[in-house]
C-alpha positions as CSV (number, residue, x, y, z in Angstrom):
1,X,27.5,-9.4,34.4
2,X,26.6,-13.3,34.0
3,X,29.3,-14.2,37.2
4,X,27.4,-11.4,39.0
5,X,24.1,-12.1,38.2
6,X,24.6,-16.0,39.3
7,X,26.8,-15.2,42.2
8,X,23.1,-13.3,43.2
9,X,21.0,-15.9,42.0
10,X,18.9,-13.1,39.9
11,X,16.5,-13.5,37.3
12,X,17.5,-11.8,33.6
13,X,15.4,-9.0,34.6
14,X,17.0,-8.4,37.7
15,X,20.3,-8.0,36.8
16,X,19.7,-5.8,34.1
17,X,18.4,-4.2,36.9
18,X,20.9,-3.8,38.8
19,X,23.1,-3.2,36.1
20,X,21.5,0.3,36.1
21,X,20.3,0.6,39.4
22,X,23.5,-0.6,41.6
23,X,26.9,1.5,42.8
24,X,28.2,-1.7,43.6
25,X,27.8,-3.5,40.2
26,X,28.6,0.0,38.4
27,X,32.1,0.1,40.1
28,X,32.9,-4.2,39.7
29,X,32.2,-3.9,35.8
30,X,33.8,-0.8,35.7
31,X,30.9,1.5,34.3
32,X,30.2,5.4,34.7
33,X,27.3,6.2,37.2
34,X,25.4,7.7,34.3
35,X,25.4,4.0,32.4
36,X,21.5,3.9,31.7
37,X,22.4,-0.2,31.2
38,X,21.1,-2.6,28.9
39,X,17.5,-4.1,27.8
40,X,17.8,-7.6,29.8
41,X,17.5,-10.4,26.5
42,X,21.1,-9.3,25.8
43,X,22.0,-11.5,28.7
44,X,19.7,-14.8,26.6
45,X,21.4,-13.6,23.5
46,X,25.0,-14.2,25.4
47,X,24.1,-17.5,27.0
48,X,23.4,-18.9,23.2
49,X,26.7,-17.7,22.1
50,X,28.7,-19.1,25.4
51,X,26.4,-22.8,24.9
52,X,28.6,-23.4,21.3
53,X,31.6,-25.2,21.4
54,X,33.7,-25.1,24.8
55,X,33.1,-21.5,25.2
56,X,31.3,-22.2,28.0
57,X,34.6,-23.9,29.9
58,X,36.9,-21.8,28.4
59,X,35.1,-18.9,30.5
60,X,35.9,-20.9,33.6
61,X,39.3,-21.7,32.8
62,X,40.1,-18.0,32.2
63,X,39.1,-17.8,35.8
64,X,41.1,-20.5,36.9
65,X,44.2,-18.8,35.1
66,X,44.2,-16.0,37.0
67,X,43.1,-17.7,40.4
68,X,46.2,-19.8,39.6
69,X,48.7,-16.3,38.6
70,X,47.6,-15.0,42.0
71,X,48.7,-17.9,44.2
72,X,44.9,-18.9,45.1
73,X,45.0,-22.1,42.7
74,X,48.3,-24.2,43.1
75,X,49.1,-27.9,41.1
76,X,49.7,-30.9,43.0
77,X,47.8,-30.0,46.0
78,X,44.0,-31.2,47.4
79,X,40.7,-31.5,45.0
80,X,37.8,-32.8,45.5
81,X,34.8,-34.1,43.5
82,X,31.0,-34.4,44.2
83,X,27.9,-34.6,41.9
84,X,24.7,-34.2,42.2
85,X,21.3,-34.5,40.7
86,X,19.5,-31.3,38.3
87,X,15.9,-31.0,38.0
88,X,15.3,-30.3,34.1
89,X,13.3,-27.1,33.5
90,X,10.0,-29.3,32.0
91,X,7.1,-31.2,33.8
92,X,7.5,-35.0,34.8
93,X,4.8,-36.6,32.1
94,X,3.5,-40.1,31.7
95,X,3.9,-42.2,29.2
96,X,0.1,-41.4,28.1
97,X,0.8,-37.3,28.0
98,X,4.2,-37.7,26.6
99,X,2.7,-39.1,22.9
100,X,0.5,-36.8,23.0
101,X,2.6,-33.6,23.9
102,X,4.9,-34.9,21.6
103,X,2.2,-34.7,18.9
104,X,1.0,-31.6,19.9
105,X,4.3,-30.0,19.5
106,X,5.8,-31.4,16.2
107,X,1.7,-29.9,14.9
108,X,3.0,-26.5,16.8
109,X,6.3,-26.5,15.0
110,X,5.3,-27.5,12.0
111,X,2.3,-24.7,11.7
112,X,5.2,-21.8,12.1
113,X,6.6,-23.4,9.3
114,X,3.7,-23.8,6.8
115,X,0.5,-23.9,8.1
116,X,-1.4,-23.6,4.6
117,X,0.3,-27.1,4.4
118,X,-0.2,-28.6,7.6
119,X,-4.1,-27.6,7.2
120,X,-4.5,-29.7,4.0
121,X,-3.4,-32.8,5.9
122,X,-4.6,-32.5,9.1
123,X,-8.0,-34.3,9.8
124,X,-10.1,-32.2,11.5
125,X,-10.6,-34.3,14.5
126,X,-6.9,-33.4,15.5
127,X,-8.0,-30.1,16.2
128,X,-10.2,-31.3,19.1
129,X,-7.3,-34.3,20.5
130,X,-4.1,-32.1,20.2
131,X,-5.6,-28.2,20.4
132,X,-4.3,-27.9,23.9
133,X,-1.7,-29.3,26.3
134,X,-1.9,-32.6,27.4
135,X,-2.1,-31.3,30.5
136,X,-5.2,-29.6,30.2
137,X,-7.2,-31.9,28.6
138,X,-8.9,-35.2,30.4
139,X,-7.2,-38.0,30.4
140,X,-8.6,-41.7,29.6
141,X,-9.8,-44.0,32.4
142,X,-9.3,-47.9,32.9
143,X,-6.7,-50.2,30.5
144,X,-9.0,-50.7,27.7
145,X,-9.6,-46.8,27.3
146,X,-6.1,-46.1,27.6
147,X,-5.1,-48.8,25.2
148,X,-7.3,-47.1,22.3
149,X,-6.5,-43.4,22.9
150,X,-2.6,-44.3,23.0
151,X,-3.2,-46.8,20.0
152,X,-5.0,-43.8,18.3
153,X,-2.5,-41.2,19.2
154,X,0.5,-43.6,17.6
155,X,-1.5,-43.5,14.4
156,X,-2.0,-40.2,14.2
157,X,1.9,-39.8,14.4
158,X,2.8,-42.2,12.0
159,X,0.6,-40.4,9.4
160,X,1.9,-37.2,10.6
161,X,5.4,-38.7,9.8
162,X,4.4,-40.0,6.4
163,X,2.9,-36.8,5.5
164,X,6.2,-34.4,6.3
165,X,8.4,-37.2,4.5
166,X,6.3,-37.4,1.5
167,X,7.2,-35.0,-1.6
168,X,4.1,-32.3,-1.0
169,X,5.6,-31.3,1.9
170,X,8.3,-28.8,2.8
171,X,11.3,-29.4,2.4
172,X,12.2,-28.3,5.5
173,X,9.6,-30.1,7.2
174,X,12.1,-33.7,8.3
175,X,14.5,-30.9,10.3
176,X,12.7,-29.4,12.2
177,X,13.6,-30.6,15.4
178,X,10.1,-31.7,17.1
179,X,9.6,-33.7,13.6
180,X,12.9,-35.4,15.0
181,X,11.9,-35.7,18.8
182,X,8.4,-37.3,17.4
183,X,9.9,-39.8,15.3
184,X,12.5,-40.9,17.9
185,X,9.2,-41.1,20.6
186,X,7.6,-43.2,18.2
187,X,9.9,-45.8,17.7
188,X,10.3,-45.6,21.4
189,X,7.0,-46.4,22.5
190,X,5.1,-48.2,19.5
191,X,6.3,-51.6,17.4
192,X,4.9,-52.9,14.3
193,X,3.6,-56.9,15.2
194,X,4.2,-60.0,13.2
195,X,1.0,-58.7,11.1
196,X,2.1,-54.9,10.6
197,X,0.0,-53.6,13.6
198,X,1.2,-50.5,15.5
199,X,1.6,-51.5,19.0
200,X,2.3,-49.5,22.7
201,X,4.7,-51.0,24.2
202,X,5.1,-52.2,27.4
203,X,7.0,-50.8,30.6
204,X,8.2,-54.1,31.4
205,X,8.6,-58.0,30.6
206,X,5.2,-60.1,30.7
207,X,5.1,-62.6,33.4
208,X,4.8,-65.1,30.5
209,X,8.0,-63.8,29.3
210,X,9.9,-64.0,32.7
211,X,8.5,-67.3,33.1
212,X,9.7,-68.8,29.5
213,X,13.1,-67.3,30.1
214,X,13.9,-67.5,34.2
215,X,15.0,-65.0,36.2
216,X,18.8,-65.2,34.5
217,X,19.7,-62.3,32.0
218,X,22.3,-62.7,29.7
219,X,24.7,-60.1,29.3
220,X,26.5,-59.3,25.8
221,X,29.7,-56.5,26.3
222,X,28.1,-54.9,29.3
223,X,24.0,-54.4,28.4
224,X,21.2,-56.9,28.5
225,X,20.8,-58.6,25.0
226,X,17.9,-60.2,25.5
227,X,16.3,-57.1,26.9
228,X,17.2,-54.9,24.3
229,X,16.1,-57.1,21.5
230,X,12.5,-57.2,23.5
231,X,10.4,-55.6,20.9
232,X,7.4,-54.8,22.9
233,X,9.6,-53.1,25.9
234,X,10.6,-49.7,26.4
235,X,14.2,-48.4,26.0
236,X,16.8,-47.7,28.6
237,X,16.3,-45.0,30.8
238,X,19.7,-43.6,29.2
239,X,18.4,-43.1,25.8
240,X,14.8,-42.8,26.7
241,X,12.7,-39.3,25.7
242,X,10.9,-38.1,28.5
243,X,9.9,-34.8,27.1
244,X,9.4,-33.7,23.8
245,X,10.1,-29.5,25.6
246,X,13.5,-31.1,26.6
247,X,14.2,-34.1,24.5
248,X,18.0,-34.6,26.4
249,X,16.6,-34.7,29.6
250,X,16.4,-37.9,31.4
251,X,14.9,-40.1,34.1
252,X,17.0,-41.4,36.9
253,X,17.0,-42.5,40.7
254,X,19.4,-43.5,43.4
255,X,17.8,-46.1,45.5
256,X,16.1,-45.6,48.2
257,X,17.0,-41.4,47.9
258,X,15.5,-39.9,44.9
259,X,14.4,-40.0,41.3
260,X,14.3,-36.9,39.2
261,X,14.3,-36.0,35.1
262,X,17.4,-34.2,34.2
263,X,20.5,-33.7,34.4
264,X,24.0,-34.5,36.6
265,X,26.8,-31.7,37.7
266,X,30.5,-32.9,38.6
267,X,31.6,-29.6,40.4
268,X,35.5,-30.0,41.3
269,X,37.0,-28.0,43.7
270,X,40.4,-27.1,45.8
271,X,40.7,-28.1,49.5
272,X,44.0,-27.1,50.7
273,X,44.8,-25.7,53.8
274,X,45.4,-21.4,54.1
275,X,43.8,-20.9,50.6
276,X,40.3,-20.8,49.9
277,X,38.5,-23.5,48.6
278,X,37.4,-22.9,44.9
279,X,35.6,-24.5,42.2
280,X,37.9,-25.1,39.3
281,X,36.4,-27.7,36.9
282,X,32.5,-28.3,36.0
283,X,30.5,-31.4,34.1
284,X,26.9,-31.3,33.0
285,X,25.8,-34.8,32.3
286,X,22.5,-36.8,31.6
287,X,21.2,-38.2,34.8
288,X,21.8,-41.8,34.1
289,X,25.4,-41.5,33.6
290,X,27.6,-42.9,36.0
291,X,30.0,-40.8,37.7
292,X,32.9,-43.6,37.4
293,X,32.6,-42.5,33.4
294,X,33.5,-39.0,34.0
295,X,36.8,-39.2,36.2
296,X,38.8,-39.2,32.9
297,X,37.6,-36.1,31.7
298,X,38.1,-34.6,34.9
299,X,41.5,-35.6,35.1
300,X,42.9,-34.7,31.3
301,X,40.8,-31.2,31.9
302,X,42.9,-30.5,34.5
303,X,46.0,-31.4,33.3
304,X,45.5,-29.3,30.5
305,X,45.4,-26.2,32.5
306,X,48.1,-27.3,34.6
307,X,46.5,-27.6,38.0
308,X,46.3,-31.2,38.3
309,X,46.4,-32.5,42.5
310,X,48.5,-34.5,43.6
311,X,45.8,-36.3,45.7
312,X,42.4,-36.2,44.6
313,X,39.4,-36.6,46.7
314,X,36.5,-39.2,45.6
315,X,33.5,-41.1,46.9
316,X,32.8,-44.7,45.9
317,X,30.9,-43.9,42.5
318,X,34.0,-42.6,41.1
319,X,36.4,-44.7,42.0
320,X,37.6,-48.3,40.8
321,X,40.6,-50.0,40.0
322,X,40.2,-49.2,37.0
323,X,40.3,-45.3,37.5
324,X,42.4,-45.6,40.5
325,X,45.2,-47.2,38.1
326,X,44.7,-44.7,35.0
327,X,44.9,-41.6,37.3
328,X,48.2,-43.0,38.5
329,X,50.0,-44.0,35.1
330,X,48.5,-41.5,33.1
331,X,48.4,-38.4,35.1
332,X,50.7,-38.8,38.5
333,X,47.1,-38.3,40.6
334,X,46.5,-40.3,43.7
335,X,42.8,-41.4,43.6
336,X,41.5,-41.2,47.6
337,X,38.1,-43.3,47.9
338,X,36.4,-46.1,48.8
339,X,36.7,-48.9,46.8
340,X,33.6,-50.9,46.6
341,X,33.6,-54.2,49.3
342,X,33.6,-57.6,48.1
343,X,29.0,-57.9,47.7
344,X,29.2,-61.5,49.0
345,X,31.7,-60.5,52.1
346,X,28.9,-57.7,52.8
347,X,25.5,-59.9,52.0
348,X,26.4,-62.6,54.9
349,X,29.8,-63.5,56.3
350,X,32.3,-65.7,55.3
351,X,35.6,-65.8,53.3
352,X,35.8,-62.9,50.4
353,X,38.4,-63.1,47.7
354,X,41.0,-61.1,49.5
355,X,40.9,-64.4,52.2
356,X,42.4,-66.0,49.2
357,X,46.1,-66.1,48.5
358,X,46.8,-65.4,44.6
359,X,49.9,-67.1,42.8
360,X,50.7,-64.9,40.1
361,X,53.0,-67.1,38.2
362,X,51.3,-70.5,38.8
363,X,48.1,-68.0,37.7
364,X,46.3,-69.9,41.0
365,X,44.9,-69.3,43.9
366,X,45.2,-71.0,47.4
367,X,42.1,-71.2,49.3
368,X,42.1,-70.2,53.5
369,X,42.2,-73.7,54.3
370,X,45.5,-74.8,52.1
371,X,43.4,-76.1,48.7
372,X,45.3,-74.9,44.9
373,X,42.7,-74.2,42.9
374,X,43.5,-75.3,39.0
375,X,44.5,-72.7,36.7
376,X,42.4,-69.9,35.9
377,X,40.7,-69.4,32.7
378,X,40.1,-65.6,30.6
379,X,36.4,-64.2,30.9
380,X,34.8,-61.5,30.3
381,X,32.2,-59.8,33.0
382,X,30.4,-56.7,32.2
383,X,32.4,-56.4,28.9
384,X,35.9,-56.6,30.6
385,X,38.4,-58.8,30.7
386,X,38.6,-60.9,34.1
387,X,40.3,-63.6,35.2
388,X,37.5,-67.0,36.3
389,X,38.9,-69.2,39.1
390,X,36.9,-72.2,39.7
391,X,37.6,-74.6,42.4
392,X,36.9,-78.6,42.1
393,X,33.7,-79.3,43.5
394,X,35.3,-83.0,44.6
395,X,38.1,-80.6,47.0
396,X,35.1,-77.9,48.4
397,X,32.4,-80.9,48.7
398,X,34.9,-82.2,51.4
399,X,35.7,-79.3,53.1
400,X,34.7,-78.5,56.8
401,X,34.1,-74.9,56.3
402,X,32.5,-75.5,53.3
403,X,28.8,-73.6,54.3
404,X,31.5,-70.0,55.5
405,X,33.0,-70.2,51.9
406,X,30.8,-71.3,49.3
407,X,27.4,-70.6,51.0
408,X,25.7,-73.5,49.1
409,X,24.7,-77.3,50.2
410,X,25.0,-78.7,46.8
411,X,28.6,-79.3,46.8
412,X,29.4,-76.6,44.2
413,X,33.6,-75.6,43.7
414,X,33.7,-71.7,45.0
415,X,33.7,-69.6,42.3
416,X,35.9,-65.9,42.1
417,X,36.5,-63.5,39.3
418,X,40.1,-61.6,39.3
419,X,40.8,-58.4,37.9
420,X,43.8,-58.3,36.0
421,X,47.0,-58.4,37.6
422,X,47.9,-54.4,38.6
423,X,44.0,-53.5,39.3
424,X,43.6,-56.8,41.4
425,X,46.6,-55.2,43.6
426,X,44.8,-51.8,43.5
427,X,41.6,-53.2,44.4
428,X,43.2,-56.5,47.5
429,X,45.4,-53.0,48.7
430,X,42.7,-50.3,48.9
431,X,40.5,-52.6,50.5
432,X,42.5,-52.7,53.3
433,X,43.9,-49.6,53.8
434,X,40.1,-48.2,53.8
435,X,39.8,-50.1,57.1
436,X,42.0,-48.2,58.8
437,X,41.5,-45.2,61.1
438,X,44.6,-43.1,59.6
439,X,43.1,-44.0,56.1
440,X,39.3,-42.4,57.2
441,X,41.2,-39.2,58.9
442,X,42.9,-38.4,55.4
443,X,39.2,-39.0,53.5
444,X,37.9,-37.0,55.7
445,X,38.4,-34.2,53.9
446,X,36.2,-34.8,51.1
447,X,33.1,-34.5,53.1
448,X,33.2,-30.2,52.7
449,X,31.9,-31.3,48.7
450,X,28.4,-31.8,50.4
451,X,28.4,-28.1,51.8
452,X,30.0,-27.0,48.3
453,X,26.4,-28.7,47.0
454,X,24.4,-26.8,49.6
455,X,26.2,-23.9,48.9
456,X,25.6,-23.8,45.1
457,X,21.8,-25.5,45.4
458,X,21.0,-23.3,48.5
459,X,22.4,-20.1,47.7
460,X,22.9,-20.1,43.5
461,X,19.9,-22.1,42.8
462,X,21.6,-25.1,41.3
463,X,19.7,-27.4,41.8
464,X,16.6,-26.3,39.0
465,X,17.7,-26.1,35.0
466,X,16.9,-22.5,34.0
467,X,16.9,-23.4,30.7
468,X,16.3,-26.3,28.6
469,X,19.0,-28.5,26.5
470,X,22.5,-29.9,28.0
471,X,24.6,-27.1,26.3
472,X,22.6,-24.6,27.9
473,X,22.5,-26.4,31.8
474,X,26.6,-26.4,31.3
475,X,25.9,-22.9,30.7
476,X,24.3,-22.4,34.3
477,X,26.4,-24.7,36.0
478,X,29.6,-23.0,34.7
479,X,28.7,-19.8,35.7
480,X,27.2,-20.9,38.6
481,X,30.6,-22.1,39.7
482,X,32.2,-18.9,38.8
483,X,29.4,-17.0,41.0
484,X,30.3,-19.0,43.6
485,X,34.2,-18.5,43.4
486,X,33.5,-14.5,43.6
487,X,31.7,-15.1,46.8
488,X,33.9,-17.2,48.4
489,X,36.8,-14.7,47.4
490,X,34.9,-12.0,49.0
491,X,34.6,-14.3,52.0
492,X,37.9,-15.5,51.9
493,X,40.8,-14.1,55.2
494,X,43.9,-15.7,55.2
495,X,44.8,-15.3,58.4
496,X,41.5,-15.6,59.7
497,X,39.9,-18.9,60.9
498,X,36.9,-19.7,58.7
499,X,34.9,-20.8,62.1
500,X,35.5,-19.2,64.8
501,X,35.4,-20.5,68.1
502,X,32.7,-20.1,71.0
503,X,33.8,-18.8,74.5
504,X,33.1,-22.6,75.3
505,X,35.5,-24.1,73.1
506,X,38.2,-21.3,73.9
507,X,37.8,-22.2,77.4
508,X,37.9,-26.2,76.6
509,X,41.4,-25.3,74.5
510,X,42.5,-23.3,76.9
511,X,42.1,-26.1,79.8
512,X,43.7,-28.6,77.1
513,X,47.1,-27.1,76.4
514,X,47.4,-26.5,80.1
């Protein structure tokens, strides 16, 4: 009935329904005419069950067991992967309205669970700052106002806290679950000073700060030290609360394209010819994750039900050397994608590394104009382990294409970075191979994932969260994915071109084979 219900894109109500109403439904779920149906929270009931554990995905792989017994789902063919983004099913709030929602709804949970309590610690002016949504109540004007009312707000929390965690209170009290979203908010957005004063802290560094420490950030195993140990700074947008209705939510943006609070879906699908293209693996992510990070899952998912591809079909956020090579070794999967260009070959023109020749066993590299470099020396860049090449600045300072290569005046040795010896290959060979025109035929292919996203956003309503929580968005993307399958099944003639052609292009065929 879910499958159904999202291959429709119906409300709860709506299905039920049609669950009752509906020959067609009656006969697919195999009921009598006479079935008066079912009252329609049975379906909320099920979605809470299916959102524990991996019931969710088990529900698809039982799908994908039987596409597979039938001959519709085959191993070591075509797949393809595309994400995109999920608006979560809450309101985009500012900083300002977030403190206090999130005020306003630890007070809300915590007066269904003892209000006789909650009275004989709540001052009476709370009534009047957190008696309705933040929404609906007016807002401070200018800095100075702002800076008070937010000040105030972070004090009323921290005595809230201190209250729930002292010994009159229930013992219940520390987990209930807004308690938990308000204390992670708090430490969040407010910082005790040098002199134990709450603070609000800011968005982003003071132009005092940038000016002490330059514009250089130091990195420590992949993350910004010094930023994170900024006490008066806001967290990353990864672990950041944005809404205390939907604490997992989060804020992201691709630049230039959109920014949205929510989530990610991975949607993995078959592409091979005479078969009909079907969605066979699903992953529900926050927004800020990268989609490089999920290609592993991806790949021991499907190899676990047996349908790994032999090629698989990915744009450039997926794919590195990195996953390129563990596809390969790991699971026998061709990665197809574009690996990312050299950023100082595409910022202005010149030599890039792969204009460099790389000795292996002297472990150095000869420039384009004849120049050894001196042995590299272990590094670590973004929390890897890379290989530093550094030229002498006496050999570059003398060179006569010194300006194409190094881009500086100063006389500086070029500097380069290697990847480790099997993921430099990957990277020096895909590189090239992505340049040519038999390489962009075979990728294609990939670009039906972007009407697989219009499909499922257009036509299942994928693209809003119906319900709150990640486990619950998994959920709605699985069985949005399983909606979609049915349809496309339905659809589906295999000896049937899935476009045909106009009398034009008959006639333009027709004039070609003659």
């Amino acid at each position: 009935m879910s499958v159904l219900q999202y291959a429709e894109n119906l409300t709860d109500r709506q299905a039920a329904r049609a669950v009752a109403c509906r020959i067609d439904w009656k006969y697919a779920l195999g009921m009598e005419l006479t079935e008066p149906g079912f009252d329609h929270s049975v379906l909320s009931e099920f979605r809470d069950r299916l959102a524990e554990g991996d019931r969710a995905d088990r529900l698809l792989g039982v799908m994908v067991d039987r596409l597979a017994e039938a001959g519709l789902v085959r191993a070591r063919g075509w797949q393809r992967t595309d994400s995109t983004h999920v608006l979560a099913a809450v309101r985009r709030l500012s900083r300002v309205e977030l403190v206090a929602e999130t005020m306003r709804a630890a007070l809300e949970a915590l007066a269904k669970l003892d209000e006789v309590w909650l009275a004989s610690v709540m001052p009476t002016d709370w009534v009047e700052r957190y008696g309705r949504s933040a929404r609906h109540e007016r807002q401070p004007t200018g800095a100075a106002a702002i800076r008070q009312y937010v000040e105030q707000v972070g004090a009323d929390g921290i005595a809230l806290l201190r209250a729930v965690y002292g010994s009159t209170a229930p013992a219940a009290g520390p987990g209930v679950g807004a308690v938990e979203v308000l204390r992670q908010v708090w430490v969040q957005q407010y910082w005790y000073d040098e002199s134990g004063q709450l603070r609000w802290r800011e968005a982003k560094l003071s132009r005092a700060r940038k000016s002490r420490e330059g514009t250089t950030r130091r990195r420590s195993s992949g993350t910004m030290a010094d930023d994170d140990a900024e006490p008066a700074r806001v967290p990353w947008s990864r672990v950041e609360v944005v809404s205390p209705h939907d604490p997992q939510a989060r804020f992201s943006h691709k630049p230039g394209k959109v920014e949205w609070v929510g989530y990610k879906d991975h949607q993995t699908e078959t592409c091979d010819e005479e078969r009909p293209n079907l969605i066979v693996h699903v992953v529900t992510t926050s927004a800020p994750e990268q989609d490089v990070n999920v290609v592993e899952a991806i790949h021991t998912a499907l190899a676990e039900q047996r349908i790994t591809p032999a090629e698989h079909l990915l744009d450039s956020g997926y794919v590195t050397p990195e996953t390129v090579h563990r596809a390969s070794t790991a699971h026998g999967i061709t990665v197809v994608g574009p690996v990312r260009q050299d950023p100082r070959a595409v910022e202005r023109p010149g030599f890039a590394k792969e204009d460099f020749h790389v000795d292996w066993q002297a472990e150095t590299m000869t420039c384009p104009q004849g120049t050894v470099s001196p042995r590299w020396k272990p590094t670590m860049a973004d929390g890897k382990p890379r290989l530093s090449v550094l030229f002498r600045r006496a050999d570059c300072r003398n060179c006569t294409v010194r300006q194409q290569c190094t881009g500086n005046v100063d006389g500086k040795g070029r500097h380069l970075l290697l990847l480790p010896e099997p993921l430099q290959k990957i990277q020096t060979r895909a590189r090239s191979q992505q340049q040519t025109l038999e390489w962009k035929r075979r990728y294609a292919l990939r670009a039906g994932c972007e009407a697989t996203v219009s499909e499922t956003v257009h036509a299942h309503g994928l693209r809003r969260c119906r319900y709150r929580g990640l486990a619950k968005t998994h959920v709605q993307h699985v069985l949005t994915a399983a909606g979609t399958n049915i349809v496309r099944l339905a659809q589906h003639r295999p000896n049937q071109r899935r476009r045909p052609r106009s009398r034009l292009q008959e006639l333009f065929r027709s004039a070609t084979d003659d």
